[in-house]
N, C-alpha and C positions, 0 to 999 in steps of 0.2 A: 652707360654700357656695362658697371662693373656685374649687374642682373642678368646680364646678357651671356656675361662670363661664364655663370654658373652652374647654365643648365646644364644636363644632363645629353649627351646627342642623342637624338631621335632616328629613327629609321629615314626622317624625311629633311634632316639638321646636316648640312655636309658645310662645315668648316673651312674657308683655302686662304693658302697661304702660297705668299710669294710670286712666280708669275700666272699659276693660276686666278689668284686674288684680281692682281692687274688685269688678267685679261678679260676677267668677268667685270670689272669696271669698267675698264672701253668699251665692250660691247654694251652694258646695258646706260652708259651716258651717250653711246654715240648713237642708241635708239631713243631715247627717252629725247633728251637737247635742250631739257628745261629742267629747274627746279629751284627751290627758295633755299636763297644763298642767307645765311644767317652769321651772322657779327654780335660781339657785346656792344652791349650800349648803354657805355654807366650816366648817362642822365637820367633814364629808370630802372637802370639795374638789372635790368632783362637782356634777353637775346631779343635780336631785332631780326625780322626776316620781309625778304622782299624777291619777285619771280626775279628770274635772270636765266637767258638763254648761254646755252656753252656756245662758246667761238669754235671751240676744237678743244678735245681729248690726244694726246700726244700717248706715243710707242710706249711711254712709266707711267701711265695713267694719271698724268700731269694734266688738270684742266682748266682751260684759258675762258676770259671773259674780258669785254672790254665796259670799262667806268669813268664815267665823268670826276677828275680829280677833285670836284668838288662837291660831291654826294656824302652823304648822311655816312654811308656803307665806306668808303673810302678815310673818310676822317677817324671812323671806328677802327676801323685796321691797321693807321699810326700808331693806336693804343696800344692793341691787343690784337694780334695776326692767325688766332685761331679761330678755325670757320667750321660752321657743319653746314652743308647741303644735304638735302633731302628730294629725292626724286621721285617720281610717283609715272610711270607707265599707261596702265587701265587702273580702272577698277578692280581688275581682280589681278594683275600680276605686275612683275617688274618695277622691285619697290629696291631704293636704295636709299639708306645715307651713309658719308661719310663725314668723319673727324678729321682736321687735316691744319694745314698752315698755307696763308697768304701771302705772297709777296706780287708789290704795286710795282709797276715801272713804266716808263714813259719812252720805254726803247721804239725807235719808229719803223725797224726792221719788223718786229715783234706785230705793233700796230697793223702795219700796210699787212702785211701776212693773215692777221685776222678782219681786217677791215671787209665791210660787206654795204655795194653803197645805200640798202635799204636804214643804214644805219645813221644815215643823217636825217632822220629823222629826228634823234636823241643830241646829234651833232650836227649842227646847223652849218660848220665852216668848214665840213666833211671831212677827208681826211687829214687834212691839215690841222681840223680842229684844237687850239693850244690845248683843250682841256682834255681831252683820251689818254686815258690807261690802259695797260693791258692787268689783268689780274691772273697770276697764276696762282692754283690751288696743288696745292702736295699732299695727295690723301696719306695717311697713317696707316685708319683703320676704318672698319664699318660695317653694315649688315646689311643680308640683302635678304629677298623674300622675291621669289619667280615662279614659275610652272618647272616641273621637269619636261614634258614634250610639247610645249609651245601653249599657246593660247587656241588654237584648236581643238585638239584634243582636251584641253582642263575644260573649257564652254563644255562639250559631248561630256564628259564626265559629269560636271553640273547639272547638267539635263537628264543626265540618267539616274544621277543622286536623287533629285528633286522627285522622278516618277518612281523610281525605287524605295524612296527612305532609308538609304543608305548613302553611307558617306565613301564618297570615290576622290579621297583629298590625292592634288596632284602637284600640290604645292612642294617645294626643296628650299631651303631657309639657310644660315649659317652665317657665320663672323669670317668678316675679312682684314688678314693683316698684308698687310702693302708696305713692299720694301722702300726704305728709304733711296 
């Protein structure tokens, strides 16, 4: 991210902070609903990353996932509770990730609240499953990259680009800090 820092703002670079930041998180996790949840993982030394649907995005852009306590992703997070998700929309818009911290817990309030029962498919002994977690993620910080007027209009703008040879960019880009 420190590269990130650097730039210069752009006509098309818009920066937000606070609850702007959160609010453009909710919305673009509560459209998106998927993305690769990433963990260290010092037995190669790398970040590990694996798909994972959001349960629910919550009012502080606090975002839940539920994990089998006994996943690869779970044991890494005993270690080391720092996570980046990365989100991806289309093709061409609504790109997010965040930098953030994870905390595991086994609350069954928490659980039943997120539980969905296509979910026993992953949890065979369904909600009662001993082994469900819920994982909450506390974004920080992060960047995002979307259309300013939707995904309509930037397609039309494409298509004009393209027979034109001119660039009709309708992209909005910028860092997100997220209050604690």
């Amino acid at each position: 991210m420190d590269s990130i820092n650097k730039q210069q703002p752009e006509k098309n670079h818009e920066n937000l902070s606070g609850q702007e930041a959160t609010d453009r998180v909710i919305g673009l996790v509560r459209q998106i609903q998927s993305c690769f949840f990433c963990t260290e993982n010092p037995v190669r030394g790398s970040r590990a990353a694996r798909p994972m649907t959001v349960r629910e995005v919550d009012e502080n852009g606090h975002i839940w996932f539920l994990s089998s306590e006994d996943s690869h992703k779970n044991t890494e997070l005993d270690r080391d509770e720092s996570v980046t998700l990365y989100f991806q929309g289309s093709s061409h818009s609504d790109f997010l990730v965040l930098d953030g911290t994870a905390k595991v817990s086994k609350d069954k309030a928490t659980i039943e609240r997120l539980w969905d029962p296509t979910l026993r498919t992953w949890f065979t002994g369904g909600i009662d499953d001993h082994r469900i977690t819920a994982i909450e993620v506390t974004p920080r910080d992060g960047y995002y990259w979307d259309t300013k007027h939707g995904n309509l209009v930037a397609g039309l703008k494409i298509l004009i680009g393209a027979a034109t040879g001119k660039t009709l960019d309708d992209s909005i880009e910028g860092r997100l800090k997220i209050p604690a």
